[in-house]
N, CA, C and O atoms as a CHARMM CRD file, in Angstrom:
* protein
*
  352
    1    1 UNK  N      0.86300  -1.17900   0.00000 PROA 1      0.00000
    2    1 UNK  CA     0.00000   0.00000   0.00000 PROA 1      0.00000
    3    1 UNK  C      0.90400   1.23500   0.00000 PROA 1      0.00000
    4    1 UNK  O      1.98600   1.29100   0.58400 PROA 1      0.00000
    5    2 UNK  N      0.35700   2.20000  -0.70400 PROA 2      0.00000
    6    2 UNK  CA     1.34100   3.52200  -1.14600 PROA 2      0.00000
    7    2 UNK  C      1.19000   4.80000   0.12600 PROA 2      0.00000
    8    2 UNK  O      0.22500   5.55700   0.22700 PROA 2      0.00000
    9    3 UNK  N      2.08700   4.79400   0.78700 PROA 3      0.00000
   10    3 UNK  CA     2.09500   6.12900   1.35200 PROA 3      0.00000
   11    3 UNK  C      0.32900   7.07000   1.48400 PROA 3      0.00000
   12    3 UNK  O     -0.57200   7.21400   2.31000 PROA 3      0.00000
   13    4 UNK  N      0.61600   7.43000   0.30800 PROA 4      0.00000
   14    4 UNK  CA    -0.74000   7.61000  -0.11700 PROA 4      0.00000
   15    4 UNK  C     -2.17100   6.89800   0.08100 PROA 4      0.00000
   16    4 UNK  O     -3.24500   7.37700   0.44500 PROA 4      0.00000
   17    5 UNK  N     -1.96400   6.14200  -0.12900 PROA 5      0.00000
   18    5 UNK  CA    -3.44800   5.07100   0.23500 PROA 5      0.00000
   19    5 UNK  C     -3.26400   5.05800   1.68000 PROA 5      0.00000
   20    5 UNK  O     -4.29100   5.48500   2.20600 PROA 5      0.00000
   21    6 UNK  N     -2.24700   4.69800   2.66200 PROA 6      0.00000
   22    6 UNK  CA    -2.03900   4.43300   3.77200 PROA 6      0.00000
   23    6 UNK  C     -2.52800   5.88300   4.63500 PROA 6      0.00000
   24    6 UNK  O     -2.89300   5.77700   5.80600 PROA 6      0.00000
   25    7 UNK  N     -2.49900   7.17200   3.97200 PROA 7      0.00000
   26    7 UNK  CA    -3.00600   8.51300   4.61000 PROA 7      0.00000
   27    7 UNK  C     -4.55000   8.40100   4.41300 PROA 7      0.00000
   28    7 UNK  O     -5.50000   8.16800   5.16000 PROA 7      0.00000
   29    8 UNK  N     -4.42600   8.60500   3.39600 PROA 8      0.00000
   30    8 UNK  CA    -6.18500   8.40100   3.02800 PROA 8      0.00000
   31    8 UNK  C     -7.42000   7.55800   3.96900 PROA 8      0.00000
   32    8 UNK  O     -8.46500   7.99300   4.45100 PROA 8      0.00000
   33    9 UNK  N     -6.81500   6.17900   3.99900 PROA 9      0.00000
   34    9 UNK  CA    -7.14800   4.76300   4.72700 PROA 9      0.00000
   35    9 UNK  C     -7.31600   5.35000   6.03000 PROA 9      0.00000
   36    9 UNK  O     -8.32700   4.91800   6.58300 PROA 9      0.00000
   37   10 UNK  N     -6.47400   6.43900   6.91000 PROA 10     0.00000
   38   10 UNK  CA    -6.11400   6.92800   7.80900 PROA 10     0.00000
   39   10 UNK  C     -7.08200   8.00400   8.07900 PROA 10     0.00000
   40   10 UNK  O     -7.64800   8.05800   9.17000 PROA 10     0.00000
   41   11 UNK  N     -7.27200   8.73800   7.28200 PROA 11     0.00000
   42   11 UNK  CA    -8.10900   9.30100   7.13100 PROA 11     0.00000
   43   11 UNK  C     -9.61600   9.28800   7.02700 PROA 11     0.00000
   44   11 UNK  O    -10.34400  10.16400   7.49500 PROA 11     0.00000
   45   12 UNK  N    -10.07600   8.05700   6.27400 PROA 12     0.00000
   46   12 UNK  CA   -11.34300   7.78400   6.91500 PROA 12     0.00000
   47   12 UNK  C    -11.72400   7.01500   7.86000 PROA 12     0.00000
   48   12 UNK  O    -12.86300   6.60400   8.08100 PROA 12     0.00000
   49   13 UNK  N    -10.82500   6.82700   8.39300 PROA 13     0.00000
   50   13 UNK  CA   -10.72900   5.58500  10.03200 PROA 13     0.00000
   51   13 UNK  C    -10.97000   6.81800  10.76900 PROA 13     0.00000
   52   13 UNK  O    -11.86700   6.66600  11.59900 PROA 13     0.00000
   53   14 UNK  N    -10.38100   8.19500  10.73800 PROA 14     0.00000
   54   14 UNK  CA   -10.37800   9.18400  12.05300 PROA 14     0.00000
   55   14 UNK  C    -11.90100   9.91800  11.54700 PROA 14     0.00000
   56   14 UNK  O    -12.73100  10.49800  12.24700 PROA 14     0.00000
   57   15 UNK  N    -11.90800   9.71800  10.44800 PROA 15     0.00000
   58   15 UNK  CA   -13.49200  10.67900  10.19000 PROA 15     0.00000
   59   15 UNK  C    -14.19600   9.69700  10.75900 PROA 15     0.00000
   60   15 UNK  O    -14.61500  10.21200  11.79500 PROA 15     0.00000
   61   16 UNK  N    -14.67500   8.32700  10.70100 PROA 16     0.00000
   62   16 UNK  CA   -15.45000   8.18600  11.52600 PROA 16     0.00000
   63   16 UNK  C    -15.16100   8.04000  12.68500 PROA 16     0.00000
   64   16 UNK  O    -16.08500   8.39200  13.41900 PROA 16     0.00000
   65   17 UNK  N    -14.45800   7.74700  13.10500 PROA 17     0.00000
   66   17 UNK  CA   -14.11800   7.84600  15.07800 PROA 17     0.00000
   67   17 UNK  C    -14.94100   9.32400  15.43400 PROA 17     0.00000
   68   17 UNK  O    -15.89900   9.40700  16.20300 PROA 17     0.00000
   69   18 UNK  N    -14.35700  10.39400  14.72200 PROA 18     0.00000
   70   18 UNK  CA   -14.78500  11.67400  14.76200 PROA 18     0.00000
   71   18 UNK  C    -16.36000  11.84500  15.20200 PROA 18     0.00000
   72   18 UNK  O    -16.80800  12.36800  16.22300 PROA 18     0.00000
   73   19 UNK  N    -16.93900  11.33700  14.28400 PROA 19     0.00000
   74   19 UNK  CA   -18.49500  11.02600  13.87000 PROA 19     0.00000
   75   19 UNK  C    -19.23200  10.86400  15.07200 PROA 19     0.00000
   76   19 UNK  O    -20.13400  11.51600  15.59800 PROA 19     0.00000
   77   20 UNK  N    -18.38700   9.43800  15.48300 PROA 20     0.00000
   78   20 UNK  CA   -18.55500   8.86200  16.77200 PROA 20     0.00000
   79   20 UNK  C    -18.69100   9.67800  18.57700 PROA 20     0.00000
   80   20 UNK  O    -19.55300   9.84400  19.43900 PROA 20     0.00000
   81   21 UNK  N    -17.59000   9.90700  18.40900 PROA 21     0.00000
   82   21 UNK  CA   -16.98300  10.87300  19.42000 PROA 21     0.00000
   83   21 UNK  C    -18.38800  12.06700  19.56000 PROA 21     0.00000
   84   21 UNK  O    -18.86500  12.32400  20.66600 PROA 21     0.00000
   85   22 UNK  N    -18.74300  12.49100  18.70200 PROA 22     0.00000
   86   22 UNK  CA   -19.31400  14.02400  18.57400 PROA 22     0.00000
   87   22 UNK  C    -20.62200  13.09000  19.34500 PROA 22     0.00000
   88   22 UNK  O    -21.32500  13.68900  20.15900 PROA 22     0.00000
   89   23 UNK  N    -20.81700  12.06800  19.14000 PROA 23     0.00000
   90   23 UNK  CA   -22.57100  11.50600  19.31400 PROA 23     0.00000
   91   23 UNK  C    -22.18600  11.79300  20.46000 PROA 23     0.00000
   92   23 UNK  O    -22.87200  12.59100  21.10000 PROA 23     0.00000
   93   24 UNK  N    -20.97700  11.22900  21.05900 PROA 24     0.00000
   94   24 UNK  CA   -20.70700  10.79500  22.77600 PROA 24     0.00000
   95   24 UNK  C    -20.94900  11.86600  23.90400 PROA 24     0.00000
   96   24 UNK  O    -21.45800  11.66300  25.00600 PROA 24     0.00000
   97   25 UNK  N    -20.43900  13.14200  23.34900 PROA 25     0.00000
   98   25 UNK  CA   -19.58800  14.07400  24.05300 PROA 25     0.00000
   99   25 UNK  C    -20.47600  15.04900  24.70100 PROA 25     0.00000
  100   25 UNK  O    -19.87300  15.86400  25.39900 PROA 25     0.00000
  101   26 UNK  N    -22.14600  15.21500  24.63600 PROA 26     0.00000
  102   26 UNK  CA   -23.18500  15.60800  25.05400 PROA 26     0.00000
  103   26 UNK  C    -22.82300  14.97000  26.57700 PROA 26     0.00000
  104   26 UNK  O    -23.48000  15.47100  27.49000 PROA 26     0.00000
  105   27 UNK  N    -22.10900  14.19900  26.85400 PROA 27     0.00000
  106   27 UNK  CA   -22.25600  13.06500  28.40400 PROA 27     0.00000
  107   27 UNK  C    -21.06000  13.55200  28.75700 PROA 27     0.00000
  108   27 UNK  O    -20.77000  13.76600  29.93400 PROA 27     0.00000
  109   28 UNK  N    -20.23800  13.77700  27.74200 PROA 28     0.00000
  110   28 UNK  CA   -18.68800  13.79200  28.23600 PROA 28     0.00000
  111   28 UNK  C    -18.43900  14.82400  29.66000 PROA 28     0.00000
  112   28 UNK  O    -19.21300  15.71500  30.01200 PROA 28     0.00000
  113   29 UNK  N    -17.48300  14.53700  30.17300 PROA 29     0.00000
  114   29 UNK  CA   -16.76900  15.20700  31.20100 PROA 29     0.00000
  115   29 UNK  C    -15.93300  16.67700  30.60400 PROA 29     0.00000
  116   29 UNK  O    -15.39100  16.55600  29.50600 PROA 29     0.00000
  117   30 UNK  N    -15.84200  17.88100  31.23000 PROA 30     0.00000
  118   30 UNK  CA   -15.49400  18.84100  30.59700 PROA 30     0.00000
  119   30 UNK  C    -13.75300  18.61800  30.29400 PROA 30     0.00000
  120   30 UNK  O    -13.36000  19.62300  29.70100 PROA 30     0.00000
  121   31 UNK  N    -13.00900  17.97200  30.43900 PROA 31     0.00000
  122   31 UNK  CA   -11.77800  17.35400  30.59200 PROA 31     0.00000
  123   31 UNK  C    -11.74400  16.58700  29.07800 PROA 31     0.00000
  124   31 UNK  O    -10.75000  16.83400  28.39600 PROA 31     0.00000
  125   32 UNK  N    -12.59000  15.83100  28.60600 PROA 32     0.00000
  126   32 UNK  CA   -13.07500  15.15700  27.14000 PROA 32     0.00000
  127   32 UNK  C    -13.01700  16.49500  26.37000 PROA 32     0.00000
  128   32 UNK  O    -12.11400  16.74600  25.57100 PROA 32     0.00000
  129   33 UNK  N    -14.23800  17.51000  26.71400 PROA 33     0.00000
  130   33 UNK  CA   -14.57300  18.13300  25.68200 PROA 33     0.00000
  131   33 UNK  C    -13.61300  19.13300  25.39500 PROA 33     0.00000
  132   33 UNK  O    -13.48800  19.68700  24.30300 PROA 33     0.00000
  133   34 UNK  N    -12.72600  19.41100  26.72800 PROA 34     0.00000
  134   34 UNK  CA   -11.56800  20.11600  26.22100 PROA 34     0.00000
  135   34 UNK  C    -10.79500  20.04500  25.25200 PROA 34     0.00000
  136   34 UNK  O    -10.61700  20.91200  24.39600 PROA 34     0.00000
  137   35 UNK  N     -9.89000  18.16900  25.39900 PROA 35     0.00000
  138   35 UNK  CA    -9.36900  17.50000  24.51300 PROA 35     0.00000
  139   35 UNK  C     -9.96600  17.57500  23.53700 PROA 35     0.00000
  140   35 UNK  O     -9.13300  17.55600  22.63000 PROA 35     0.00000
  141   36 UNK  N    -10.95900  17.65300  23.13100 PROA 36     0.00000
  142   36 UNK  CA   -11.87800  17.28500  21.72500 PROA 36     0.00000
  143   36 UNK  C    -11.66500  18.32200  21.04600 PROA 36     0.00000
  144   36 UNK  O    -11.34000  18.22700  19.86300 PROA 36     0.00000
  145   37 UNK  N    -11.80500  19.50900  21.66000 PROA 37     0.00000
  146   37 UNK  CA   -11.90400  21.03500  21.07400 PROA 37     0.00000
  147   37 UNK  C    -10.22800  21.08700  20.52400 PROA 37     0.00000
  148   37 UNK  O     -9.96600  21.45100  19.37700 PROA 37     0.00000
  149   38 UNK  N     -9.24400  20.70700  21.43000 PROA 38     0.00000
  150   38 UNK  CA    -8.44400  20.68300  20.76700 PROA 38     0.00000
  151   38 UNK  C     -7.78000  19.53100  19.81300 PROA 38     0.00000
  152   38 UNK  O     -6.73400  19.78200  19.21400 PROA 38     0.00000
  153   39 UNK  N     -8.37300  18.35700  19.70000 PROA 39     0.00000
  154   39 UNK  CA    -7.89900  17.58400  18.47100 PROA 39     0.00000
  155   39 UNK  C     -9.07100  18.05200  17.08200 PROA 39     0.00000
  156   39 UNK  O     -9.15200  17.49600  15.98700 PROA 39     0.00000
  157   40 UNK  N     -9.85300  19.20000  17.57200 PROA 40     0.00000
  158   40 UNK  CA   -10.36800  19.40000  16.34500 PROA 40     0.00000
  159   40 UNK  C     -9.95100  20.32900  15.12600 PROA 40     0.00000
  160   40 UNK  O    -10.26700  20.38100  13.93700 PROA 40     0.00000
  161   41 UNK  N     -8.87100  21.22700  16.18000 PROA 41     0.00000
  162   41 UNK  CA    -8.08300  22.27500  15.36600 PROA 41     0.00000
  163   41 UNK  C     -6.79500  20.88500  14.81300 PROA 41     0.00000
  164   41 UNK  O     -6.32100  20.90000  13.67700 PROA 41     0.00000
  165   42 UNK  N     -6.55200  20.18300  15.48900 PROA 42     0.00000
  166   42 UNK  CA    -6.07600  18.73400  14.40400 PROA 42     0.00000
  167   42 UNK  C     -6.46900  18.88900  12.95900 PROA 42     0.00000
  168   42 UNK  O     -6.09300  19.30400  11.86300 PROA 42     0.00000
  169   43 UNK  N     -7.57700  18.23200  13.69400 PROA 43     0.00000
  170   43 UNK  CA    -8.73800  17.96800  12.59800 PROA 43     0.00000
  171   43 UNK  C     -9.09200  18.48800  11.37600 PROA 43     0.00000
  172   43 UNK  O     -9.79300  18.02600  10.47600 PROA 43     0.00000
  173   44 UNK  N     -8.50800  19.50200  11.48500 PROA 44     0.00000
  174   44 UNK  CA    -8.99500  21.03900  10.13800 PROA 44     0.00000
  175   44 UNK  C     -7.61500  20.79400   9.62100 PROA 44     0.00000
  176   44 UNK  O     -7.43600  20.60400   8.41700 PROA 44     0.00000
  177   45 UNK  N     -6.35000  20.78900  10.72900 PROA 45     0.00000
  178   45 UNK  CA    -5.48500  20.81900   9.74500 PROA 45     0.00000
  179   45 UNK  C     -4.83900  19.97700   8.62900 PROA 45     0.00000
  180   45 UNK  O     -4.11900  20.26100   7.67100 PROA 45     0.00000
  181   46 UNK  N     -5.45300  18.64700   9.19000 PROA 46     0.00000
  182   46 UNK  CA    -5.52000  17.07100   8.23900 PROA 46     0.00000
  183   46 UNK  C     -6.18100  17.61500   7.30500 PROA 46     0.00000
  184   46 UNK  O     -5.70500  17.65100   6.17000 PROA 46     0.00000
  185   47 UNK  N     -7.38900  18.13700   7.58500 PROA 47     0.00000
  186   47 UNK  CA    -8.39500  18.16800   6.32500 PROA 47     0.00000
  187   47 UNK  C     -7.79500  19.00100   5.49100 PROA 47     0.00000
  188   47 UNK  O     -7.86700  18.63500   4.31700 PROA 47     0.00000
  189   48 UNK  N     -7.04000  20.31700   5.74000 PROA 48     0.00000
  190   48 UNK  CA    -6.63900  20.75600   4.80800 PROA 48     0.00000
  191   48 UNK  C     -5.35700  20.32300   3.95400 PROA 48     0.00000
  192   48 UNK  O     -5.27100  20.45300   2.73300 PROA 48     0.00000
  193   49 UNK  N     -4.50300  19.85800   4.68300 PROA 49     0.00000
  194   49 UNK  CA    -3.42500  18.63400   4.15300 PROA 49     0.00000
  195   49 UNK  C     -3.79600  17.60600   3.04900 PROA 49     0.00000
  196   49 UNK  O     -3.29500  17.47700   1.93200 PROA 49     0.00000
  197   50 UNK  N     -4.84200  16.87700   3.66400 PROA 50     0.00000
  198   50 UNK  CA    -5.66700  15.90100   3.06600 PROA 50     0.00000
  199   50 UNK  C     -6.29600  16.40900   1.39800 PROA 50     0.00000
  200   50 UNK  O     -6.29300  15.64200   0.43600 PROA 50     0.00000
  201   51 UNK  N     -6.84500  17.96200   1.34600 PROA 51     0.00000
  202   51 UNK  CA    -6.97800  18.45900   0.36900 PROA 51     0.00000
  203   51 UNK  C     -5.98800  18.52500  -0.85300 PROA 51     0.00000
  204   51 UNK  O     -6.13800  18.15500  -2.01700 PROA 51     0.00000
  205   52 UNK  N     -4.95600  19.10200  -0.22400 PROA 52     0.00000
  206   52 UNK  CA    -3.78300  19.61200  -1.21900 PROA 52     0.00000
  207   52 UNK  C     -3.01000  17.91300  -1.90600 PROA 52     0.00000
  208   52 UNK  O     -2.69900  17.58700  -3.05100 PROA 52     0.00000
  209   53 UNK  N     -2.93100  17.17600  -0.59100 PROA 53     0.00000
  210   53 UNK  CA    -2.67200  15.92100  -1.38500 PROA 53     0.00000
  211   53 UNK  C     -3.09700  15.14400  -2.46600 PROA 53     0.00000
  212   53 UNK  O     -2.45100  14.46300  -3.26200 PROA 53     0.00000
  213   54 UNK  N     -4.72800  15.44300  -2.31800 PROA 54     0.00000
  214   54 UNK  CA    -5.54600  14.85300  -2.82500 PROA 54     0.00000
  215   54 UNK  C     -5.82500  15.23300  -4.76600 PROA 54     0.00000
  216   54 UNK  O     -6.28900  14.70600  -5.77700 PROA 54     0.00000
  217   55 UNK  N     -4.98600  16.83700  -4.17400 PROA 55     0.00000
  218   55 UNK  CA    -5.28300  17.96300  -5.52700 PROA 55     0.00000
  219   55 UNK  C     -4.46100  17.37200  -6.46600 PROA 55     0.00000
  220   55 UNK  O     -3.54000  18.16800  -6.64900 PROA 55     0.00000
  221   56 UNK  N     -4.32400  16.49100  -7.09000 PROA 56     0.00000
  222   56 UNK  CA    -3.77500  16.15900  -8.45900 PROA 56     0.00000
  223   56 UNK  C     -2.61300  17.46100  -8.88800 PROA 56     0.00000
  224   56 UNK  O     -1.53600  16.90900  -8.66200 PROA 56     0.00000
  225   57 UNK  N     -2.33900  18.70300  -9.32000 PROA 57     0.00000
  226   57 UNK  CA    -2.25900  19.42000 -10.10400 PROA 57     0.00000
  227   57 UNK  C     -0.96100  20.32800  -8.51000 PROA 57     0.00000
  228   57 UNK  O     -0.11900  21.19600  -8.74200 PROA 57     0.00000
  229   58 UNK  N     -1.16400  19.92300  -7.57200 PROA 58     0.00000
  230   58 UNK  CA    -0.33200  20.42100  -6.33200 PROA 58     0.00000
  231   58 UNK  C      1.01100  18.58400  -6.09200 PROA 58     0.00000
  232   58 UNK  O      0.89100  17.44700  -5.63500 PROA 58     0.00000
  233   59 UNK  N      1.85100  19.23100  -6.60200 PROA 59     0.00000
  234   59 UNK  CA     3.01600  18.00000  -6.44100 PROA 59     0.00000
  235   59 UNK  C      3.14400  18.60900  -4.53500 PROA 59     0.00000
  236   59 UNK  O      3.39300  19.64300  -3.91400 PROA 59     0.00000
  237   60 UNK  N      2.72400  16.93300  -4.22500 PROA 60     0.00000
  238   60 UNK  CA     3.15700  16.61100  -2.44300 PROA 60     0.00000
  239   60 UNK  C      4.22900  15.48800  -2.60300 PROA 60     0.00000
  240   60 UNK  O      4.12600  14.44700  -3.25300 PROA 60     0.00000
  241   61 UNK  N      5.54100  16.04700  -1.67900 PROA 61     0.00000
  242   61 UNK  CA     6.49600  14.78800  -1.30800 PROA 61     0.00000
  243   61 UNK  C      6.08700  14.11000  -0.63100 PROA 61     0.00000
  244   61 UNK  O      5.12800  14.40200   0.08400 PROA 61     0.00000
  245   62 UNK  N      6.80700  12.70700  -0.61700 PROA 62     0.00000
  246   62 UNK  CA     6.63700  12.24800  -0.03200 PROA 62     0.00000
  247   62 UNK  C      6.50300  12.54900   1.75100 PROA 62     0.00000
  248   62 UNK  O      5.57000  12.29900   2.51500 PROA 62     0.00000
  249   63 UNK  N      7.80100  13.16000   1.99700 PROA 63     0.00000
  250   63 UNK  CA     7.89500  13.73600   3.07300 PROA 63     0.00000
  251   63 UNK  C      6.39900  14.39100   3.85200 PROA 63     0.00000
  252   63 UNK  O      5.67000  14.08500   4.79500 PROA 63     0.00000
  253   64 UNK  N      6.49700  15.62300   2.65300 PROA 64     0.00000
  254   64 UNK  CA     4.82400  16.36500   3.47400 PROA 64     0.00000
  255   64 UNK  C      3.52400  15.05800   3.83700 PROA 64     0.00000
  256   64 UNK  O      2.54500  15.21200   4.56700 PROA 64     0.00000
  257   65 UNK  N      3.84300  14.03100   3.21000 PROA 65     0.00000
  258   65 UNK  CA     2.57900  13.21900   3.25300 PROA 65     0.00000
  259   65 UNK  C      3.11500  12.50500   4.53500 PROA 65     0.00000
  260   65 UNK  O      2.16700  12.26800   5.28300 PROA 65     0.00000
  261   66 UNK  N      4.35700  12.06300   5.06800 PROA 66     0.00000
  262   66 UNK  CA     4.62200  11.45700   5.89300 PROA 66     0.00000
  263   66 UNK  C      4.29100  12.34400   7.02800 PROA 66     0.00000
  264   66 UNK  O      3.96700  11.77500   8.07100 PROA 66     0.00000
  265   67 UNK  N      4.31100  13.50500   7.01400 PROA 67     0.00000
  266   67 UNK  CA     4.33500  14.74500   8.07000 PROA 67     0.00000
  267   67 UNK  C      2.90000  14.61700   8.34400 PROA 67     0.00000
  268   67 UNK  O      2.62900  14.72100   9.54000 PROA 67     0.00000
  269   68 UNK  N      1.99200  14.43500   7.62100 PROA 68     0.00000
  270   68 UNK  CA     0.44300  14.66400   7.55300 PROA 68     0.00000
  271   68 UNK  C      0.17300  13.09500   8.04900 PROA 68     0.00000
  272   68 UNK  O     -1.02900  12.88300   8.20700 PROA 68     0.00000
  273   69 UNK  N      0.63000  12.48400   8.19900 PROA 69     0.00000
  274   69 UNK  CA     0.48900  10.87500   8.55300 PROA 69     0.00000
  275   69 UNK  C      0.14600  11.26800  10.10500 PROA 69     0.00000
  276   69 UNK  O     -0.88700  11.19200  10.77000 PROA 69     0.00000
  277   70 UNK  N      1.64500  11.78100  10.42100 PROA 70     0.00000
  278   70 UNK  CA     2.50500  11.58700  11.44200 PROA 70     0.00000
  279   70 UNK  C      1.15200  12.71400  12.73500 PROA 70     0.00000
  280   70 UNK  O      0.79500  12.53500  13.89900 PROA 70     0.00000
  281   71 UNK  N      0.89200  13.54400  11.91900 PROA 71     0.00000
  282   71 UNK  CA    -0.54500  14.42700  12.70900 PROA 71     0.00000
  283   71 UNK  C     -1.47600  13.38400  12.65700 PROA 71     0.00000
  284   71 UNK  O     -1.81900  13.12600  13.81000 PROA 71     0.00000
  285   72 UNK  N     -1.95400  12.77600  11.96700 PROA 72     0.00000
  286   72 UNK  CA    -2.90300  11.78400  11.84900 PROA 72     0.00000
  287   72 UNK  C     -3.13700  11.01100  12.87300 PROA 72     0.00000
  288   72 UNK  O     -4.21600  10.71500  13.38600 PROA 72     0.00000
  289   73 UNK  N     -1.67200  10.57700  13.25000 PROA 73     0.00000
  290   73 UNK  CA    -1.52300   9.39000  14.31600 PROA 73     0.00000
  291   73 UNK  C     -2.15600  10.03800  15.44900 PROA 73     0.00000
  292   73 UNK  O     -3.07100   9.58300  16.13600 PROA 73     0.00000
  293   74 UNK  N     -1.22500  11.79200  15.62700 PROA 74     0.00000
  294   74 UNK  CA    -1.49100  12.12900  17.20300 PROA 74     0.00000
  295   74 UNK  C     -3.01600  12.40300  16.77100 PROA 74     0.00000
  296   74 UNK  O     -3.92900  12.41900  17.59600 PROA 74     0.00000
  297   75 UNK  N     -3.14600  12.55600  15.79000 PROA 75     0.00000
  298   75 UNK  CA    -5.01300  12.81300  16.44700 PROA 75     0.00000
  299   75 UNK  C     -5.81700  12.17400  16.72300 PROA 75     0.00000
  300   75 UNK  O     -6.73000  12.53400  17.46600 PROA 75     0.00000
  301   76 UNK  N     -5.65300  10.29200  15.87200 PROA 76     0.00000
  302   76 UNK  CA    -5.82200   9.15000  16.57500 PROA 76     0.00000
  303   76 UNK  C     -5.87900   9.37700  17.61800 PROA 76     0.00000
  304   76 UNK  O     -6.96100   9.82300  18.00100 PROA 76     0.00000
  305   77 UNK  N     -4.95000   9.23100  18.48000 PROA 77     0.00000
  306   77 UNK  CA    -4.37500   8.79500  19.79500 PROA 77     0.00000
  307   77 UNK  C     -5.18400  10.10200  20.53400 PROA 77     0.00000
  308   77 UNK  O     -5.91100   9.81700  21.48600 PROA 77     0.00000
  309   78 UNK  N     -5.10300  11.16700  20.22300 PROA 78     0.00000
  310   78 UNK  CA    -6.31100  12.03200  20.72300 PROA 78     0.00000
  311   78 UNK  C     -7.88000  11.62400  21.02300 PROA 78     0.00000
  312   78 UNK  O     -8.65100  11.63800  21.98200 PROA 78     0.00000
  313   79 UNK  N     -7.89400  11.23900  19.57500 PROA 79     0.00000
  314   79 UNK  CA    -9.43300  11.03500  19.80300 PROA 79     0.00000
  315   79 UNK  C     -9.47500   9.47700  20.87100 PROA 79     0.00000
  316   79 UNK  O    -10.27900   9.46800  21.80300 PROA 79     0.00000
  317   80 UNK  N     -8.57400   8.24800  20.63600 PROA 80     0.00000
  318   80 UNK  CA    -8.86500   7.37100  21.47600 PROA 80     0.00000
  319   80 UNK  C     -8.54300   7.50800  23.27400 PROA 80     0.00000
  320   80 UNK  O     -8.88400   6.78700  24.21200 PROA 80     0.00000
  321   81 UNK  N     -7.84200   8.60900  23.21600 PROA 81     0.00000
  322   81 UNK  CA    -7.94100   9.18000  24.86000 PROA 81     0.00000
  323   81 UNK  C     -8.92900   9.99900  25.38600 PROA 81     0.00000
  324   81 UNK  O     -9.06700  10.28500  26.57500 PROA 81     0.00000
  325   82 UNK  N     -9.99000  10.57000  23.93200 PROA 82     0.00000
  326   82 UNK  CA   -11.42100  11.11800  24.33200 PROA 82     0.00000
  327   82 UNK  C    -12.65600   9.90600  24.75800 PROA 82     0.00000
  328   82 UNK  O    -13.55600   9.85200  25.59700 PROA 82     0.00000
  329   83 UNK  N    -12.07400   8.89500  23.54800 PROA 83     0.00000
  330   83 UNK  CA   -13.08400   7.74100  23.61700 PROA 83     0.00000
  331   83 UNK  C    -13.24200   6.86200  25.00100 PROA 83     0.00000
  332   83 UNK  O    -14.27700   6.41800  25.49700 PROA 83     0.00000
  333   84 UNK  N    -11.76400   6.74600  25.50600 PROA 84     0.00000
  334   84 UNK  CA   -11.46300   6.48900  26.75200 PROA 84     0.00000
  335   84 UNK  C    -12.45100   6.85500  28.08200 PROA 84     0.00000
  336   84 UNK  O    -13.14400   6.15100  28.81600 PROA 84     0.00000
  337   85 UNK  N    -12.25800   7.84700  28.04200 PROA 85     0.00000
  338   85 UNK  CA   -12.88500   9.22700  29.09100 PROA 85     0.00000
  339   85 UNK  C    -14.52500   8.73600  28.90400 PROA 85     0.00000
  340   85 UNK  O    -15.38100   8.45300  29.74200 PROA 85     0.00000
  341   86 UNK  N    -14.54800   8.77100  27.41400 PROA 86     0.00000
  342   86 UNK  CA   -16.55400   8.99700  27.28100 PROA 86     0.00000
  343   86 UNK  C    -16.85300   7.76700  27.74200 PROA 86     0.00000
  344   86 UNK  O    -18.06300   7.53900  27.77000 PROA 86     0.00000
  345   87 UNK  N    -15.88600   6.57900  28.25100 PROA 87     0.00000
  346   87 UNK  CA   -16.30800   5.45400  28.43500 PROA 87     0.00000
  347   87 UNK  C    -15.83500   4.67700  29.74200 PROA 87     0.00000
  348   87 UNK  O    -15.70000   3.45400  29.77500 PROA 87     0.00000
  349   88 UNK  N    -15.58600   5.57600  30.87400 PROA 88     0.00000
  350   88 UNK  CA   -15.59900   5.33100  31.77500 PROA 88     0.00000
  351   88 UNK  C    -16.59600   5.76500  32.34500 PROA 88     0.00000
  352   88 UNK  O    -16.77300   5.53400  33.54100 PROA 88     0.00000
């Protein structure tokens, strides 16, 4: 799998966690919704990453795509330390 597919793949694994999370967070503890607020400015910045990669006609290195991975992960790991919380 290409770099590429592997962001993408990544990418719709955290959109729906995302999805998820938002149903939860009406219950959440203000400590969750903090975290949340801030993996969402994450969130915008994948998406806009995610754009330019996506743009055919914008040459992305490899590198920038590894960099945009590499946010990906921590926002994973964000959102599964929100999911955590909503589920205790």
């Amino acid at each position: 799998m290409s770099l590429k597919n592997e962001f993408e793949s990544l990418l719709v694994s955290l959109d729906s966690v995302r999805e998820e999370l938002q149903l939860k967070l009406h219950l959440a503890s203000m400590d969750a919704k903090d975290e949340f607020a801030e993996a969402e400015k994450q969130w915008l910045q994948i998406k806009s990453k995610a754009a330019e990669i996506a743009d055919e006609s914008i040459e992305t290195s490899e590198e920038y795509i590894a960099k945009a991975k590499i946010v990906g992960e921590e926002l994973k790991d964000a959102y599964q330390r929100v999911a955590k919380r909503l589920s205790e």
